[in-house]
KOLLUMKOL-869536 format. One record per residue (C-alpha): residue number from 1; residue in three letters; z, x, y. Coordinates in Angstrom, 1 decimal. Last residue first. Example, Ala and Ser with C-alpha at 12.3 -4.5 7.8 and 13.67 -1.06 7.14 Angstrom:
(2, 'SER', (7.1, 13.7, -1.1))
(1, 'ALA', (7.8, 12.3, -4.5))
//
This chain:
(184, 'UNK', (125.0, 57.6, -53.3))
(183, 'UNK', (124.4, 56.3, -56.8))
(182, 'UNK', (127.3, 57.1, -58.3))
(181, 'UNK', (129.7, 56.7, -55.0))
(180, 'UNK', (128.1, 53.0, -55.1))
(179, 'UNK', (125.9, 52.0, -52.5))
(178, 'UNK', (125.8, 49.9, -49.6))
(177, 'UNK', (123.0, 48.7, -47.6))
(176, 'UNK', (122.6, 49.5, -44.0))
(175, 'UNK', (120.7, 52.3, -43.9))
(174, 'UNK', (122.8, 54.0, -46.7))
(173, 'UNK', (126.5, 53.2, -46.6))
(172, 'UNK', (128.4, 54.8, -49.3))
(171, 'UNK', (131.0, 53.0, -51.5))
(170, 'UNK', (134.6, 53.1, -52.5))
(169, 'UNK', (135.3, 49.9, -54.7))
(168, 'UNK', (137.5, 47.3, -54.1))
(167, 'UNK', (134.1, 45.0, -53.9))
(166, 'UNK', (131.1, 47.0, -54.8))
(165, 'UNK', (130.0, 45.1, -58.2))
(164, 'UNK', (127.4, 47.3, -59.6))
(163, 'UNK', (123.5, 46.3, -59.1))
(162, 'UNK', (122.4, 50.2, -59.7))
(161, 'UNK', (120.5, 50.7, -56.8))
(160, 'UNK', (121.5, 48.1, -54.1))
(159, 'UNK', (125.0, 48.7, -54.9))
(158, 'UNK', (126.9, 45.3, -54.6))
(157, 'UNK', (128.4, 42.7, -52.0))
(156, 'UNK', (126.4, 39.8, -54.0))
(155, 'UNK', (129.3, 39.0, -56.4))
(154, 'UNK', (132.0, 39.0, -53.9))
(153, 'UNK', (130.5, 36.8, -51.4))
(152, 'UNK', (129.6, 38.7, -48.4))
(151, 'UNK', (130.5, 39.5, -45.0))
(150, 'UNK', (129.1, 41.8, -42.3))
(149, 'UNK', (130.4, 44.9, -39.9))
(148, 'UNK', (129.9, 47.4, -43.2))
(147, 'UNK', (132.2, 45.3, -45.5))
(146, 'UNK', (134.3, 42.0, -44.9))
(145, 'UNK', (134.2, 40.5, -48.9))
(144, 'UNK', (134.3, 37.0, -49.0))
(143, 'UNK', (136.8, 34.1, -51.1))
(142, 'UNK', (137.1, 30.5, -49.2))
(141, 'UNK', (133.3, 29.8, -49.3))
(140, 'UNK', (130.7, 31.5, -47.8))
(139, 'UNK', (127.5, 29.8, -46.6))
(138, 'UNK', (124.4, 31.7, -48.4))
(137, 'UNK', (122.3, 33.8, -46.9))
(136, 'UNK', (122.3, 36.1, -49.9))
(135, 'UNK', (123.4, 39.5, -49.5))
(134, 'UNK', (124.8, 38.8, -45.5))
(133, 'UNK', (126.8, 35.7, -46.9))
(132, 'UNK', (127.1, 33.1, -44.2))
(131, 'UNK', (130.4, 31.8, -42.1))
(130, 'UNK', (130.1, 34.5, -39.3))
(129, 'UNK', (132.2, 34.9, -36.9))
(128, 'UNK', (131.4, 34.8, -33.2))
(127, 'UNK', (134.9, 35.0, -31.5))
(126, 'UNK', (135.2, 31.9, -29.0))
(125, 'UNK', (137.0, 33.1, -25.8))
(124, 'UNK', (140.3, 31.5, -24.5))
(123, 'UNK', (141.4, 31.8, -21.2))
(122, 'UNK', (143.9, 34.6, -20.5))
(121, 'UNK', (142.5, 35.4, -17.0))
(120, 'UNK', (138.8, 36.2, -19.0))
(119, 'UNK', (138.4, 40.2, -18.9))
(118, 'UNK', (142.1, 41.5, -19.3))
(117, 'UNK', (144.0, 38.8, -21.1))
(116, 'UNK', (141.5, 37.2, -23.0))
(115, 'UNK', (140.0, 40.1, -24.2))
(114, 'UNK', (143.2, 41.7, -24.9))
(113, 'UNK', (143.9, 38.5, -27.3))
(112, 'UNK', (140.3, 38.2, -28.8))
(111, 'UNK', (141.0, 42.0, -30.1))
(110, 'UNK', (139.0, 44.4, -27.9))
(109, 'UNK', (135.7, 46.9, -29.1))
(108, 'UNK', (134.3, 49.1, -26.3))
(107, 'UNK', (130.3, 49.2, -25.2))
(106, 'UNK', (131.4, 47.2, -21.3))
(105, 'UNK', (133.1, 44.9, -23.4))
(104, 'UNK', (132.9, 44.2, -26.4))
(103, 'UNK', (134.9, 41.5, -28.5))
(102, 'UNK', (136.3, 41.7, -32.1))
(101, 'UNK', (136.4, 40.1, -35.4))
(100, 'UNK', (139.6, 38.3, -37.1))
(99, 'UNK', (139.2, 39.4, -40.0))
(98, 'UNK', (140.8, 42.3, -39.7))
(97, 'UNK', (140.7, 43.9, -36.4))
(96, 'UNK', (142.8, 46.8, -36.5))
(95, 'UNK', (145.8, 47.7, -33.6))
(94, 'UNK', (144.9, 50.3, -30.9))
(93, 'UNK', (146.3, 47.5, -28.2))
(92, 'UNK', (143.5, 48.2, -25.8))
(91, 'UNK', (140.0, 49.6, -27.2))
(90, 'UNK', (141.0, 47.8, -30.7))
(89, 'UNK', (141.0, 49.3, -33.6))
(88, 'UNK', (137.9, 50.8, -35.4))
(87, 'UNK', (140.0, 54.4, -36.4))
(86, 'UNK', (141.8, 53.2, -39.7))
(85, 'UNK', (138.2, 51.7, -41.6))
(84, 'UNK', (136.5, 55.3, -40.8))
(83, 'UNK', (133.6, 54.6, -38.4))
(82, 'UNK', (130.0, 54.8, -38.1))
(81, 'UNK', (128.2, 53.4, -34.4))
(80, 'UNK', (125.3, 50.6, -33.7))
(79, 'UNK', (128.4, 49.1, -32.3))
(78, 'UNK', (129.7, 48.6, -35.4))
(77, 'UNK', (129.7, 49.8, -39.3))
(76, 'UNK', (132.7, 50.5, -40.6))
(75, 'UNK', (132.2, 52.7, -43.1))
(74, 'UNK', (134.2, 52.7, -47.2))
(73, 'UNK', (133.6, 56.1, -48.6))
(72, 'UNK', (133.1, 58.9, -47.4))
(71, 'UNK', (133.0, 59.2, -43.0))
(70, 'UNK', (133.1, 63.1, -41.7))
(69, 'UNK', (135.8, 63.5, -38.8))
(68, 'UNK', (134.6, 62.6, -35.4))
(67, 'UNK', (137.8, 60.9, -35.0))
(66, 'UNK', (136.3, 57.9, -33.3))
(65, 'UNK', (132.7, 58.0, -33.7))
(64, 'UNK', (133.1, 58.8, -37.1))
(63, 'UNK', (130.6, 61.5, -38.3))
(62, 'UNK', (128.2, 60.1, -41.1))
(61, 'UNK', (127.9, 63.2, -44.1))
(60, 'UNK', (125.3, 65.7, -43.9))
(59, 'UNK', (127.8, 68.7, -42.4))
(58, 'UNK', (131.1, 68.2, -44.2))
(57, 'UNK', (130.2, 66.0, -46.8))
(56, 'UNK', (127.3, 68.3, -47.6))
(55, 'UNK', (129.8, 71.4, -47.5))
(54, 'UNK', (132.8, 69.7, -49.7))
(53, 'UNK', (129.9, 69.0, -52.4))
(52, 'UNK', (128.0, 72.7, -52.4))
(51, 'UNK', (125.1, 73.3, -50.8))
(50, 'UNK', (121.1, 73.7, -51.4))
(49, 'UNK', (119.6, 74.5, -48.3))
(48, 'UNK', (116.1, 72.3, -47.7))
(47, 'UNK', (116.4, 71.0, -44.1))
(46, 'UNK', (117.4, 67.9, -45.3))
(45, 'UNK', (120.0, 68.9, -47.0))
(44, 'UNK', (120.0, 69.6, -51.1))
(43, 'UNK', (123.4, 68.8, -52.7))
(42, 'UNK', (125.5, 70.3, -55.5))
(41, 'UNK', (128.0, 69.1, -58.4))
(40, 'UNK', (129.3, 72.1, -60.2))
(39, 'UNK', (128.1, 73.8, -63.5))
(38, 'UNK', (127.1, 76.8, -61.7))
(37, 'UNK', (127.2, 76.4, -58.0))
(36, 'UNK', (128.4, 80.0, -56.6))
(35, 'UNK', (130.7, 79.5, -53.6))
(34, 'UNK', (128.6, 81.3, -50.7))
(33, 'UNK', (130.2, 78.6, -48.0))
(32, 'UNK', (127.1, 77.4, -46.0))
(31, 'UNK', (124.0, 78.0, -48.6))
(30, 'UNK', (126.3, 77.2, -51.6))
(29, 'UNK', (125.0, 79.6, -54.3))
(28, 'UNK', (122.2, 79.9, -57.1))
(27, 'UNK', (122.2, 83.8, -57.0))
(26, 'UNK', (125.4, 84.7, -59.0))
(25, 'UNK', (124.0, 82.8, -62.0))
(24, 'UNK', (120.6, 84.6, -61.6))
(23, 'UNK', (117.9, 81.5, -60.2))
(22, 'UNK', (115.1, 79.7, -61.7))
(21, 'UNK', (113.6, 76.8, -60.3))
(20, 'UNK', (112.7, 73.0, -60.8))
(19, 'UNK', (115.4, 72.0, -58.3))
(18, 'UNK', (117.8, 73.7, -61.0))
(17, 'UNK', (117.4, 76.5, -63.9))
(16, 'UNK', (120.1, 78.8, -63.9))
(15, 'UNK', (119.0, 81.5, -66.0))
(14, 'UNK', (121.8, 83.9, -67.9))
(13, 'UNK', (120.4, 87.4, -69.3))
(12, 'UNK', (117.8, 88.5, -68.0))
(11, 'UNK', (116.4, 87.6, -64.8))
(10, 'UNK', (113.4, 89.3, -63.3))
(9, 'UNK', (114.3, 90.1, -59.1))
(8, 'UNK', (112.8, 87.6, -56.8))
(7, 'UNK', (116.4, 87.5, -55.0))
(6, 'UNK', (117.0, 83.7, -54.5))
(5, 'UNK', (114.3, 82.1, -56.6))
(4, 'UNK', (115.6, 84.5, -60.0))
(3, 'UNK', (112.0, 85.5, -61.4))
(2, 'UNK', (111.2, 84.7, -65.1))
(1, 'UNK', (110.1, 87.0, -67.8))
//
């Protein structure tokens, strides 16, 4: 008879088999919120709990360093920091940068306008932009895709598991390479 993981009581009746284990039905729960995990999605941390999806994005996810608010989907990427698209605005003025790129100062983003203004007496400032696909090192041409603090062409902004187009879609940032909500 097999052994339930969680209580290492025999199990008869319903087995839960997952991570290679055996667990009662009411035993295989979220480590952080108890919700049993039967026929849902779950996670294992990196300190071995086994938790449910709203848990892991709440506790493994990236933390904005804005809002502090766990970052799904599409990440800014900047400042050797994570960010939700909406909070990487401008230190100043609090508008978004676009594609028009940003300045730093002092470890704080600024629009080239507010850079101008408050650091160089209004003289103009070259942005660094650049004109060369990140995926292929290729030069761009009139179509890119602005993602993770880099540009691409369209066709080589894709998961770097499963090949999928990425651009329009929500993705995951891991390392430095994006991947598709699928994958990640």
């Amino acid at each position: 008879m097999p052994v339930c993981e969680k209580c290492k009581k025999t199990i008869t009746g319903t087995i839960v088999t997952a991570l290679d284990k055996e667990w009662h039905a009411e035993c295989f729960r979220c480590a952080e919120c108890r919700c049993q995990l039967r026929g849902k999605s779950f996670f294992t941390t990196k300190d071995g709990r086994v938790v449910c999806e709203t848990d892991y994005k709440i506790f493994e996810a990236a933390r904005c360093a804005k809002c502090y608010e766990s970052v799904t989907g599409e990440i800014v990427t900047a400042l050797d920091k994570k960010w939700h698209p909406h909070c990487f605005v401008c230190n100043h003025c609090r508008k978004p940068f676009g594609g028009d790129g940003f300045m730093v100062k002092d470890d704080k983003p600024y629009c080239k306008k507010d850079y101008q203004v408050l650091f160089c007496g209004g003289k103009d400032v070259k942005v660094v932009s650049s004109d060369i696909c990140y995926g292929c090192d290729q030069k761009l041409g009139s179509k890119w895709v602005e993602a993770m603090n880099q540009n691409w062409h369209p066709d080589c902004f894709v998961c770097q598991k499963c090949r999928e187009k990425l651009s329009g879609e929500k993705f995951y940032n891991e390392s430095g390479k994006p991947v598709c909500t699928k994958c990640g």
